[in-house]
One Martini backbone bead per residue (centre of mass of N, CA, C, O) as a GRO file, in nm:
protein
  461
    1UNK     BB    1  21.601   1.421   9.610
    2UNK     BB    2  21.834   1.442   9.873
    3UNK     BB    3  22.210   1.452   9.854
    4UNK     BB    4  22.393   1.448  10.107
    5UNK     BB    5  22.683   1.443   9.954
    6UNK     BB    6  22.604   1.780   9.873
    7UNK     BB    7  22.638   1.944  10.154
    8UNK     BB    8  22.897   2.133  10.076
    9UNK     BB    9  22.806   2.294   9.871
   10UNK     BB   10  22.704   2.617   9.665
   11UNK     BB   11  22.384   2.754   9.750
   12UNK     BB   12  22.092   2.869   9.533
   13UNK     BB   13  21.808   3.067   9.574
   14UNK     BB   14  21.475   3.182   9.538
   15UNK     BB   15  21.280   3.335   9.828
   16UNK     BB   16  21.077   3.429   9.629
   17UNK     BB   17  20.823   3.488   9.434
   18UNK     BB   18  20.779   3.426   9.109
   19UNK     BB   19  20.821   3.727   8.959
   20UNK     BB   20  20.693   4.029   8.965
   21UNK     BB   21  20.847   4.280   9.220
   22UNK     BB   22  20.997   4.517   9.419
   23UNK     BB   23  21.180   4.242   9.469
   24UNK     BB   24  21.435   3.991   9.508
   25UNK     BB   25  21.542   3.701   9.680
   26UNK     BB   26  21.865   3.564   9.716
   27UNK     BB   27  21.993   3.266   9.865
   28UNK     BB   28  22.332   3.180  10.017
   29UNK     BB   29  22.519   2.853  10.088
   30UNK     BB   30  22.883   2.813  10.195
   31UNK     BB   31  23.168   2.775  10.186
   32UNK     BB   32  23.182   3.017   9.900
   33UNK     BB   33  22.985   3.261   9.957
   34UNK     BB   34  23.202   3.500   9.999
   35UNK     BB   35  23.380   3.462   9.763
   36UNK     BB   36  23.180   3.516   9.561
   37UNK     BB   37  23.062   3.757   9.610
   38UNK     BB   38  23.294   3.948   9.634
   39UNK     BB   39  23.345   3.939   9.344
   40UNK     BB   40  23.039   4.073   9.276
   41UNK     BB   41  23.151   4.314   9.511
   42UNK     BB   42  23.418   4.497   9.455
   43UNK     BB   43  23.347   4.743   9.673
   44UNK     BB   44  23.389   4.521   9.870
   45UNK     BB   45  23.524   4.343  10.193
   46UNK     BB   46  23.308   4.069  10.299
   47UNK     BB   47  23.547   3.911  10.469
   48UNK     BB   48  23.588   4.099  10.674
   49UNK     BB   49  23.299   4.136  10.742
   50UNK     BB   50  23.016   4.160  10.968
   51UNK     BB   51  22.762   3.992  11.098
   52UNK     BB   52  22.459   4.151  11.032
   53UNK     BB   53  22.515   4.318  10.786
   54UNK     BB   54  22.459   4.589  10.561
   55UNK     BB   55  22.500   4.621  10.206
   56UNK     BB   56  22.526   4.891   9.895
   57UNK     BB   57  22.539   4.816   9.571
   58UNK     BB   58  22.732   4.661   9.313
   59UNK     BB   59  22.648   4.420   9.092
   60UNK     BB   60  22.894   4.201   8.934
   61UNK     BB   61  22.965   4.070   8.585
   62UNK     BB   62  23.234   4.092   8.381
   63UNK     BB   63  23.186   4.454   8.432
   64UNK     BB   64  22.880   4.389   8.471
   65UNK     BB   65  22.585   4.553   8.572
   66UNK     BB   66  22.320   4.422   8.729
   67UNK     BB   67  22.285   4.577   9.024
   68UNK     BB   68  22.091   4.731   9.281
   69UNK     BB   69  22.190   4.633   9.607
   70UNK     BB   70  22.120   4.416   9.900
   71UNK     BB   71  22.298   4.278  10.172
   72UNK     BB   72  22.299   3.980  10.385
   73UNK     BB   73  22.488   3.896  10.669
   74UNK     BB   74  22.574   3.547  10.752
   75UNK     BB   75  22.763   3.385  10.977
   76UNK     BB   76  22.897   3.137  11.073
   77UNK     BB   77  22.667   2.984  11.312
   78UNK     BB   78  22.512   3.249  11.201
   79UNK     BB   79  22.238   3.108  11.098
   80UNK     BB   80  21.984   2.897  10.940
   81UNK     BB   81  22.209   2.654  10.835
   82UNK     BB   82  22.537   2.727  10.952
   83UNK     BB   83  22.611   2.896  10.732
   84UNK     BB   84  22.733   3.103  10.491
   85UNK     BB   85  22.554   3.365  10.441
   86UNK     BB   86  22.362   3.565  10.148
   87UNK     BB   87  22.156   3.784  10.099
   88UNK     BB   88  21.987   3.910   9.781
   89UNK     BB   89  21.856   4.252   9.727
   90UNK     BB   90  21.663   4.311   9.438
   91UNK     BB   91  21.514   4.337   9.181
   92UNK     BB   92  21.149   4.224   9.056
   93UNK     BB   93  21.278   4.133   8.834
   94UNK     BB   94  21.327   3.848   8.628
   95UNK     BB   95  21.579   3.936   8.449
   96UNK     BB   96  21.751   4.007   8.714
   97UNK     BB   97  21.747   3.746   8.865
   98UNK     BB   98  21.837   3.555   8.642
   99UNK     BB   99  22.155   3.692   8.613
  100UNK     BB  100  22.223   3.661   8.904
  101UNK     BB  101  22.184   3.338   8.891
  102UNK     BB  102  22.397   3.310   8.668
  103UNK     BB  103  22.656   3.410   8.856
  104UNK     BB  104  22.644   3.231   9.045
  105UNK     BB  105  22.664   2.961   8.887
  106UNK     BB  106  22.962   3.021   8.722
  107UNK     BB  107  23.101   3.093   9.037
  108UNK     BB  108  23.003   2.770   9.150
  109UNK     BB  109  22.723   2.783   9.207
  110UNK     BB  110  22.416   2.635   9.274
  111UNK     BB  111  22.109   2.494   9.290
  112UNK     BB  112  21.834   2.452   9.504
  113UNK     BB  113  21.693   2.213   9.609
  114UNK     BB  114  21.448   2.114   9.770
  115UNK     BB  115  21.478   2.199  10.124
  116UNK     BB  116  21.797   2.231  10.175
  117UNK     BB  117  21.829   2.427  10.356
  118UNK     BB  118  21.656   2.283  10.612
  119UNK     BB  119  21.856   2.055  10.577
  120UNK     BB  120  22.099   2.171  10.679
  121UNK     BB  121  21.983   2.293  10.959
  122UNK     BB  122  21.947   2.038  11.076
  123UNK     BB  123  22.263   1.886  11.021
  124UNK     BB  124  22.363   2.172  11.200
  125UNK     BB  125  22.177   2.197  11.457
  126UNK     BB  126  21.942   2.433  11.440
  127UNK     BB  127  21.745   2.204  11.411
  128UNK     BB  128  21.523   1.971  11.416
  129UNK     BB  129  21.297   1.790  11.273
  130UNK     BB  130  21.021   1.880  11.364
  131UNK     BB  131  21.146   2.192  11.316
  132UNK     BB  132  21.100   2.160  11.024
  133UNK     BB  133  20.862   2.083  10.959
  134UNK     BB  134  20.744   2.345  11.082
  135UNK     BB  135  20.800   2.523  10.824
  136UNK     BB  136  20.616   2.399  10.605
  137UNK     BB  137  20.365   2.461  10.755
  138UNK     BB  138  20.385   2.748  10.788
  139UNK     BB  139  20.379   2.824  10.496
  140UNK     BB  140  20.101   2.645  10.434
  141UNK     BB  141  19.952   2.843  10.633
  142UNK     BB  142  19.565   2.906  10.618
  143UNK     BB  143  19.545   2.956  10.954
  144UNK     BB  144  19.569   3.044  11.245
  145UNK     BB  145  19.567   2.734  11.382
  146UNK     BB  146  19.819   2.653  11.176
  147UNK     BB  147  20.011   2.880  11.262
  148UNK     BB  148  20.046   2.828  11.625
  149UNK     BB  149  20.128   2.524  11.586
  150UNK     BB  150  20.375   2.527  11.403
  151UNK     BB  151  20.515   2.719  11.607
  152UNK     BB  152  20.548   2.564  11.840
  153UNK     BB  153  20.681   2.363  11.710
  154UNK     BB  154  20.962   2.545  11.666
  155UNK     BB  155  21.037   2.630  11.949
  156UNK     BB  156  21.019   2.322  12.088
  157UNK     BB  157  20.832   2.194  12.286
  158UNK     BB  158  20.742   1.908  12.163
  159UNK     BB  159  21.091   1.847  12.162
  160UNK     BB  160  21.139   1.859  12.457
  161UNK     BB  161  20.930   1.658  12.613
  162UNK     BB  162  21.047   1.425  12.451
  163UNK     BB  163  21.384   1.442  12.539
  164UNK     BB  164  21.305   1.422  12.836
  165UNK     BB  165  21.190   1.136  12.845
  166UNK     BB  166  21.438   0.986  12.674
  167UNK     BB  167  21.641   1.036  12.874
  168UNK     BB  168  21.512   0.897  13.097
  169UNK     BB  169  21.487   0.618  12.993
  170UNK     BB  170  21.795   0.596  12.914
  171UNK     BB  171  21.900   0.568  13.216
  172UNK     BB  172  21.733   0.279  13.257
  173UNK     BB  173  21.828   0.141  13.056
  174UNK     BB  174  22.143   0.146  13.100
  175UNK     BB  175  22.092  -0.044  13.374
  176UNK     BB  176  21.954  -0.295  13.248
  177UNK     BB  177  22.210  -0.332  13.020
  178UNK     BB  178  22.380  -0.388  13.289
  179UNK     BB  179  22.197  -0.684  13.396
  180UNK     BB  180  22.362  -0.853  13.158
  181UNK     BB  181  22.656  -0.858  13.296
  182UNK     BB  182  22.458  -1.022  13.582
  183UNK     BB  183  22.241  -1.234  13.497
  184UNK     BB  184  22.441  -1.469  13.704
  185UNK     BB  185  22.324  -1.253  13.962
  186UNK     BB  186  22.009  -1.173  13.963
  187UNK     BB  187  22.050  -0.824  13.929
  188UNK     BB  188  21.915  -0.512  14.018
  189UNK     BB  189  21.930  -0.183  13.901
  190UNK     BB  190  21.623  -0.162  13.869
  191UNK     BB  191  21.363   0.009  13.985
  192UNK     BB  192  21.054  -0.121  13.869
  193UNK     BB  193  20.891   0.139  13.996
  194UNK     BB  194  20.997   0.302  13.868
  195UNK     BB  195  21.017   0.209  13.537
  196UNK     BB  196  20.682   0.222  13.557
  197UNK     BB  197  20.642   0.525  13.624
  198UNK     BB  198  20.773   0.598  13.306
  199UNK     BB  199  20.602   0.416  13.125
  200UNK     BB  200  20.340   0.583  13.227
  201UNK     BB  201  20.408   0.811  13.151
  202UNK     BB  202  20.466   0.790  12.837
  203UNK     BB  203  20.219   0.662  12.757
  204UNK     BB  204  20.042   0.921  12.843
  205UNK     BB  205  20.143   1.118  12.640
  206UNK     BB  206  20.136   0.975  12.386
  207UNK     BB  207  19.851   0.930  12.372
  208UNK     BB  208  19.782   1.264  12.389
  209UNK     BB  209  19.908   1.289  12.121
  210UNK     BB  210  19.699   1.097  11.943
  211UNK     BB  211  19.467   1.245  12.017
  212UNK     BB  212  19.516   1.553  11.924
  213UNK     BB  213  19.576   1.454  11.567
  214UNK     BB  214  19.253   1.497  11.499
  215UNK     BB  215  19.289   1.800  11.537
  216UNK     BB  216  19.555   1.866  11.346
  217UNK     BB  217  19.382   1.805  11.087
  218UNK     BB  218  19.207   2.007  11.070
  219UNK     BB  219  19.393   2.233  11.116
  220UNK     BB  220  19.610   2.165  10.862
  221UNK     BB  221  19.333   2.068  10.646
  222UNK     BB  222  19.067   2.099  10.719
  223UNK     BB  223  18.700   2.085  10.644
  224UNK     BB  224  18.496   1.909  10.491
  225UNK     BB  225  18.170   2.051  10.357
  226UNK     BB  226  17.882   1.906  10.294
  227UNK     BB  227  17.598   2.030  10.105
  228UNK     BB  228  17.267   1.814  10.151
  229UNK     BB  229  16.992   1.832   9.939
  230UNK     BB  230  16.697   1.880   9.771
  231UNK     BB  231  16.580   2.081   9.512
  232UNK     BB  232  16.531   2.370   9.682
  233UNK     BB  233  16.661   2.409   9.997
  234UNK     BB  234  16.915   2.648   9.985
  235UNK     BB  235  17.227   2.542   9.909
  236UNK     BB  236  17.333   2.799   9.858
  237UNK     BB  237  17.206   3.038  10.014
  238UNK     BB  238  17.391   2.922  10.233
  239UNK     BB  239  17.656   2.983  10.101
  240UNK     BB  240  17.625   3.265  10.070
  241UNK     BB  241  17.581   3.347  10.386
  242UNK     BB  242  17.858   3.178  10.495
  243UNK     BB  243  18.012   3.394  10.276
  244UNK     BB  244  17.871   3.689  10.241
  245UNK     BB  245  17.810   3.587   9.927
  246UNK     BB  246  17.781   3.572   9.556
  247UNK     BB  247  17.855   3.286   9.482
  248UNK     BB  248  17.615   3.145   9.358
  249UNK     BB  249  17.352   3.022   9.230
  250UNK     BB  250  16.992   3.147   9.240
  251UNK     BB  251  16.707   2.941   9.225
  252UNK     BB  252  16.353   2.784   9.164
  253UNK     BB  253  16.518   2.601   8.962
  254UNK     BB  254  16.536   2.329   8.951
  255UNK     BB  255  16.891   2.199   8.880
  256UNK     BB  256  17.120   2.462   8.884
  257UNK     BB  257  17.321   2.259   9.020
  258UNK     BB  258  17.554   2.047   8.890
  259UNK     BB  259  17.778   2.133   9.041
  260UNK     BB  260  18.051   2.162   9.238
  261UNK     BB  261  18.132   2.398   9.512
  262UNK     BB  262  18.409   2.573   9.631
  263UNK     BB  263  18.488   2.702   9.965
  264UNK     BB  264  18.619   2.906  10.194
  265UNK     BB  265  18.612   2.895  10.591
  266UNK     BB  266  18.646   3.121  10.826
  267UNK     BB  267  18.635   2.956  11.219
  268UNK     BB  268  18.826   3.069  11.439
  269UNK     BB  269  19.103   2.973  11.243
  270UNK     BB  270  18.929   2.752  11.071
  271UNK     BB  271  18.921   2.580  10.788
  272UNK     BB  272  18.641   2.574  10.604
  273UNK     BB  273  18.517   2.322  10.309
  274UNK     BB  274  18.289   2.403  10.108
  275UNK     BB  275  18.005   2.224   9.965
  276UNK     BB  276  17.800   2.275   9.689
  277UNK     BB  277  17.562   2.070   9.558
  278UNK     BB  278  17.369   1.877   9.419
  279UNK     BB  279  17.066   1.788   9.389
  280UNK     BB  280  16.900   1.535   9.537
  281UNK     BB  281  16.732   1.327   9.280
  282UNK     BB  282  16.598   1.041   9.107
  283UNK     BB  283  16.358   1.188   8.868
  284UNK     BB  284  16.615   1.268   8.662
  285UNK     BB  285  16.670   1.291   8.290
  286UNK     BB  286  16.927   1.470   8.345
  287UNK     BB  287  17.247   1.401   8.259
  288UNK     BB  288  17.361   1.638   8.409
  289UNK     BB  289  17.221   1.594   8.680
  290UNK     BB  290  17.296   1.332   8.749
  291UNK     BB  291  17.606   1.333   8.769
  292UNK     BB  292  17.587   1.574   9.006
  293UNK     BB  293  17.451   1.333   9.197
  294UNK     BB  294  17.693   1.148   9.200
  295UNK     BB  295  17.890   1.346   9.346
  296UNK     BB  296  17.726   1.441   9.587
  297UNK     BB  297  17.751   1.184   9.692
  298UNK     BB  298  18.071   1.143   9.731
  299UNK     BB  299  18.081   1.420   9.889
  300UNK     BB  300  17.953   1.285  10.122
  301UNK     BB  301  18.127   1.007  10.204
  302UNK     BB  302  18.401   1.235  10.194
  303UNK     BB  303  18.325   1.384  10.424
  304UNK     BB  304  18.341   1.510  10.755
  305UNK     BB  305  18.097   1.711  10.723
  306UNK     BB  306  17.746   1.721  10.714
  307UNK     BB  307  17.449   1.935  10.561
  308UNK     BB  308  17.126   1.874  10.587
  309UNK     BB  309  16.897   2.026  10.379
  310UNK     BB  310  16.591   2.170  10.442
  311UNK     BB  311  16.229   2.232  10.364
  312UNK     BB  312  16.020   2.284  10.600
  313UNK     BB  313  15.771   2.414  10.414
  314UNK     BB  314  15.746   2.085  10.293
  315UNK     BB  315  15.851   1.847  10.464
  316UNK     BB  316  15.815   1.565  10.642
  317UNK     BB  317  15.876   1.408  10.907
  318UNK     BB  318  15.915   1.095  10.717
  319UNK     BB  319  16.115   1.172  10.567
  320UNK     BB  320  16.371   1.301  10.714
  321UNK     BB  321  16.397   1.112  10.921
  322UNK     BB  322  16.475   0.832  10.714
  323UNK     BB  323  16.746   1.067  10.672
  324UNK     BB  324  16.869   1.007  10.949
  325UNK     BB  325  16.886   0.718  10.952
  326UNK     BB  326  17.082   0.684  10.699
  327UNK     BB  327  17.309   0.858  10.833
  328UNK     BB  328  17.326   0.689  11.079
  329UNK     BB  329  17.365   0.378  10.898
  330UNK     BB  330  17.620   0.544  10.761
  331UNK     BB  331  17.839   0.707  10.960
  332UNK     BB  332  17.767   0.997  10.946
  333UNK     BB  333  17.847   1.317  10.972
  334UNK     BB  334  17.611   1.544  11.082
  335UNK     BB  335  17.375   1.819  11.005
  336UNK     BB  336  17.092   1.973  11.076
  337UNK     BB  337  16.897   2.179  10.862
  338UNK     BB  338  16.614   2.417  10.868
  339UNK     BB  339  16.445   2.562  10.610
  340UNK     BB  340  16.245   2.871  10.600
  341UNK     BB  341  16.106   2.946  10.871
  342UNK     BB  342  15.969   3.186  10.715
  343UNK     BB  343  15.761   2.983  10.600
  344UNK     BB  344  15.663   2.867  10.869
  345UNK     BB  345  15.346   2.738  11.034
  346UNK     BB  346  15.428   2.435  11.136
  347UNK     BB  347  15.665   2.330  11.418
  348UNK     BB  348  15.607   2.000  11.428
  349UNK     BB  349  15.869   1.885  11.233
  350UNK     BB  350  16.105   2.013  11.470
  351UNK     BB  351  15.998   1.858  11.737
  352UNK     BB  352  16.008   1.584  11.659
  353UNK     BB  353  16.330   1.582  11.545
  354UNK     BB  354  16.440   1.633  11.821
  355UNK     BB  355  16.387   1.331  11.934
  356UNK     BB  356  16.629   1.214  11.702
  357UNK     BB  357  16.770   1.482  11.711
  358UNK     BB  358  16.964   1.775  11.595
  359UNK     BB  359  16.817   2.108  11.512
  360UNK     BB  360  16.869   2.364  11.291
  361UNK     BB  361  16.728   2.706  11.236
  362UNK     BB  362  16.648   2.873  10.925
  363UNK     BB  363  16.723   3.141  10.717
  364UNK     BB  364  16.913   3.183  10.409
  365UNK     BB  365  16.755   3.455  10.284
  366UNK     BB  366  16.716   3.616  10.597
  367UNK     BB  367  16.977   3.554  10.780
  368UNK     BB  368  16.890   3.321  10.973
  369UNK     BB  369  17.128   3.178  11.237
  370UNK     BB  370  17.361   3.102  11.088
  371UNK     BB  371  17.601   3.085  11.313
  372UNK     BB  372  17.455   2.823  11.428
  373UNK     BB  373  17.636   2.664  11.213
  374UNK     BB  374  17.915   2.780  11.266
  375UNK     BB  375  17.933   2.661  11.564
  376UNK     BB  376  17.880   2.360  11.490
  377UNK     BB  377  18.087   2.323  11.293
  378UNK     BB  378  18.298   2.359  11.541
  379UNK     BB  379  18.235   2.213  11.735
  380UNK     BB  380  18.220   1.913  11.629
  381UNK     BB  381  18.498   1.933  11.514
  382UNK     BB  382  18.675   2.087  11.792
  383UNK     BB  383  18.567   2.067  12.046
  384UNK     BB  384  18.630   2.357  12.161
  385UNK     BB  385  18.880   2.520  12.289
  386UNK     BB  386  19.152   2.648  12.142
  387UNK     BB  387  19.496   2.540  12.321
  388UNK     BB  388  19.854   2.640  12.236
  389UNK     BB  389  19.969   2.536  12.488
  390UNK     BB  390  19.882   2.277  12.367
  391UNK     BB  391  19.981   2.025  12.221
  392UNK     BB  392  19.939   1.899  11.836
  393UNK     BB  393  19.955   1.683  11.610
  394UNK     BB  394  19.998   1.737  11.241
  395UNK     BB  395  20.198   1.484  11.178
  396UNK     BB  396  20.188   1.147  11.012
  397UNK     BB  397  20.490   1.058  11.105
  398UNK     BB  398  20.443   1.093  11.431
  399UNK     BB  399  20.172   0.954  11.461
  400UNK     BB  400  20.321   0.665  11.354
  401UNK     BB  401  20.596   0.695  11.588
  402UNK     BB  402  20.376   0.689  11.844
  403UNK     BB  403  20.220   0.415  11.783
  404UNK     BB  404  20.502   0.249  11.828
  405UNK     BB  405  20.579   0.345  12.120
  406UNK     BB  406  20.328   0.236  12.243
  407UNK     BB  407  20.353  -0.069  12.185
  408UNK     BB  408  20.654  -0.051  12.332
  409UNK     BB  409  20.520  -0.012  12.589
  410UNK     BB  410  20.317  -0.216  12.639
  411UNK     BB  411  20.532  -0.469  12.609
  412UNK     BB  412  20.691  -0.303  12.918
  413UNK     BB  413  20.398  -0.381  13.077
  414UNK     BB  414  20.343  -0.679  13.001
  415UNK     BB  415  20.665  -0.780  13.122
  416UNK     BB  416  20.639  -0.674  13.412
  417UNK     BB  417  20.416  -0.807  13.495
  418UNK     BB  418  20.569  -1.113  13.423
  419UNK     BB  419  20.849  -1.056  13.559
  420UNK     BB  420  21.049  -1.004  13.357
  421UNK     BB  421  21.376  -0.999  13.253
  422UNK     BB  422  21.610  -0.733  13.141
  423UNK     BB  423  21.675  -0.910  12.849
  424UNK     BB  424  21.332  -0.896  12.777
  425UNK     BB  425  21.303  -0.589  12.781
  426UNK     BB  426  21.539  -0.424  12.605
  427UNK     BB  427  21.415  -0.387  12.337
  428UNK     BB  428  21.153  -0.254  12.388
  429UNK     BB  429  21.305  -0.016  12.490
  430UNK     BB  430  21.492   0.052  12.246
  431UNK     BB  431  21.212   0.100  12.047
  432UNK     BB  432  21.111   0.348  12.226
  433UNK     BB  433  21.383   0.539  12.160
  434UNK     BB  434  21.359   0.535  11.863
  435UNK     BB  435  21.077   0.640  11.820
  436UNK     BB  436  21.119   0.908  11.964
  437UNK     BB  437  21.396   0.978  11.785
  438UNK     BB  438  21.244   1.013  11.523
  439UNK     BB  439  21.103   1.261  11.541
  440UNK     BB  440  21.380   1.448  11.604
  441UNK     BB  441  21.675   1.292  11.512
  442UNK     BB  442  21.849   1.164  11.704
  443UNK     BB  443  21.871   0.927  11.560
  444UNK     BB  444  21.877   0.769  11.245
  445UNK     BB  445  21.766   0.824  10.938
  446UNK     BB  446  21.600   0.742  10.654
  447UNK     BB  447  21.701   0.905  10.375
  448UNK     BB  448  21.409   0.836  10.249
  449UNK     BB  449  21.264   1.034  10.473
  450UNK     BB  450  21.446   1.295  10.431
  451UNK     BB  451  21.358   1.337  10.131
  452UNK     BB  452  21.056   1.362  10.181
  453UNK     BB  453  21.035   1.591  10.351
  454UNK     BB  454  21.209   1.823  10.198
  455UNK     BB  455  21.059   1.807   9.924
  456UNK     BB  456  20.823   1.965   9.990
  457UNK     BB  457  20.970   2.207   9.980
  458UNK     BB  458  21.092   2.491   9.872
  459UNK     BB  459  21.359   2.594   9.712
  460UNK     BB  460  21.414   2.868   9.928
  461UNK     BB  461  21.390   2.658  10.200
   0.00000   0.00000   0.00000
């Protein structure tokens, strides 16, 4: 957890992933930044040097040569952190790296916590929490649906949007607080009828932003897909289709997949986690093929989203009906889906299904139809097209602190009802303010909520 008593040191960490590469940047932030390389610099004036230029020269520690490197200044208040930052672009050995960071350790400066840098960058109002926060997701970011949202996020639209209704908030609270200095003269500096329609504007707001949520979590965190079907249905050989190569074993002998089979599937820009379970069948003697059933029950109990897979040339319409009544009385999000299609003769239990289901035909050994399944888990999944010019919320402590917001709007809508006076309005005011400012850090935020955002973070960030 980060300690904030210390966030005056000198902190250096490796920029890049750790390993042999052909660089290696290590990034140096603080009041002795430059004081430092200077001394580890010897051939040139570092101190006097303009802010966001390149040198390149040899790094030395104690007469001895680490490296030719490349330098790159960037002066207080204009940097990442708001502090005189100093990028070290070495090469990437691993020996010169330790080198290089052990002359730093030396001369003063520390080893930097996990996301110290961006959470100095916060400290020093470089960017709010919310644009912080959006750092690491920025990072952790695997679909393109994940790095757009992430990116909105830095630009700060969501954090603009968020201070410009807080501020509006903030001017009628402060009448409404003035209220109670004339308490005994039944005075009323706020038109009820303005605090009603900003208290209506702000809880449609925040309440679009909690619906968002559940989509922000999918581009997020991907979403997670079991193939579920009984052996020999085909569930290998969909998963080898849809993601267009031979990932599992395909055989025609009953209970081949034993365990579960995970790969990642980008569609559309949003990452599905595909999952290939062992085909569900009671009758199997198999200690190990009944623990895979027993695996792949409970990977459909905890997806996003099943895919039902049958065999439409064996199987018939009240067996899987059956099967689509069990999954719709346990409350699951399925997708149904009859394979073989290619072998069967007679439409009659497509026909049928489909008057209580909807039934996506497929072929997955002769690749007929695969896209209706990915546009199905897409639309499904994503209901429409991802439109990055609305915000989209995609972390659970805003999704969190919007919830505490609604609430205490609900509050100053239900007491403005019963014409409450503004000494019984103000409290409710007041929680809705400090939760939509916990959002940006407008507030002050509680120590161990600031460790555990910045902890997230890599060390070099």
């Amino acid at each position: 957890m980060i300690n904030l008593s210390t966030s005056k040191d000198t902190i250096f960490a490796l920029a890049t992933p750790p390993g042999v590469g052909a660089i290696g940047v290590i990034r140096v932030s603080g009041t002795k930044t430059f004081p430092i390389i200077n001394n580890l610099f010897p051939k040139k004036d570092l101190i006097n040097a303009k802010t966001h230029t390149l040198h390149v020269g040899f790094l030395e520690y104690e007469h001895i040569v680490l490296d030719e490197v490349v330098l790159s200044l960037f002066k207080s208040p204009h940097s990442y952190t708001g502090e005189d930052v100093i990028e070290i672009s070495c090469h990437g050995s691993v020996y010169i790296q330790q080198k290089v960071m052990e002359a730093l350790s030396k001369s003063g400066a520390r080893i930097a916590l996990p996301g110290e840098f961006t959470q100095r960058a916060f400290l020093n109002n470089k960017m709010d929490l919310a644009q912080a926060e959006s750092v690491a997701d920025i990072i952790a970011a695997n679909s393109e649906a994940a790095q757009q949202a992430a990116l909105k996020q830095l630009r700060g639209g969501f954090s603009s949007e968020l201070k410009s209704l807080r501020e509006e908030l903030i001017k009628l609270a402060a009448l409404v607080e003035l209220e109670l200095d004339f308490s005994e003269e039944d005075v009323e500096f706020v038109d009820r009828k303005d605090l009603r329609i900003l208290v209506d504007k702000i809880y449609f707001y925040s309440n679009g932003l909690l619906d968002s949520f559940k989509l922000g979590n999918v581009i997020k965190n991907g979403v997670s897909v079991a193939i579920i079907g009984k052996p020999n249905a085909g569930k290998s050989t969909l998963l080898n289709a849809l993601l267009n190569e031979d990932r599992a074993i395909v055989s025609d002998i009953p209970g081949t997949t034993r365990d579960t089979i995970e790969e990642a599937l980008n569609i559309n820009g949003v990452l599905f986690r595909l999952i290939d379970t062992a085909g569900i069948r009671s009758d199997t003697a198999d200690i190990i093929e009944s623990f895979g059933v027993e695996k792949s029950l409970e990977k459909m109990r905890t997806a996003d989203i099943i895919v039902y897979l049958f065999d439409a040339s064996v199987e018939t319409f009240e067996t899987i009906n059956s099967k689509v009544q069990e999954l719709k009385n346990e409350h699951l999000h399925f997708i149904l889906v009859a394979n073989k299609i290619d072998l069967l003769r007679d439409t009659t239990i497509i026909s049928e299904l489909k008057k209580s289901a909807e039934v996506i035909s497929i072929s997955a050994n002769k690749k007929v139809d695969i896209d209706k399944v990915k546009n199905e888990l897409f639309h499904q999944t994503v209901h429409g097209e991802l439109k990055f010019e609305n915000t989209i919320v995609t972390n659970a402590r805003h999704q969190s602190a919007l919830n505490k917001v609604v609430e205490s709007l609900m509050d100053i809508k239900e007491g403005m009802d019963h014409n409450i006076s503004g000494d019984l309005l103000a409290p409710d005011i007041r929680k809705a303010l400090h939760f939509l400012g916990e959002i940006t850090g407008d507030v002050e935020v509680d120590r161990d909520i600031l460790g555990t955002i910045f902890s997230k973070f890599c060390i070099g960030k």
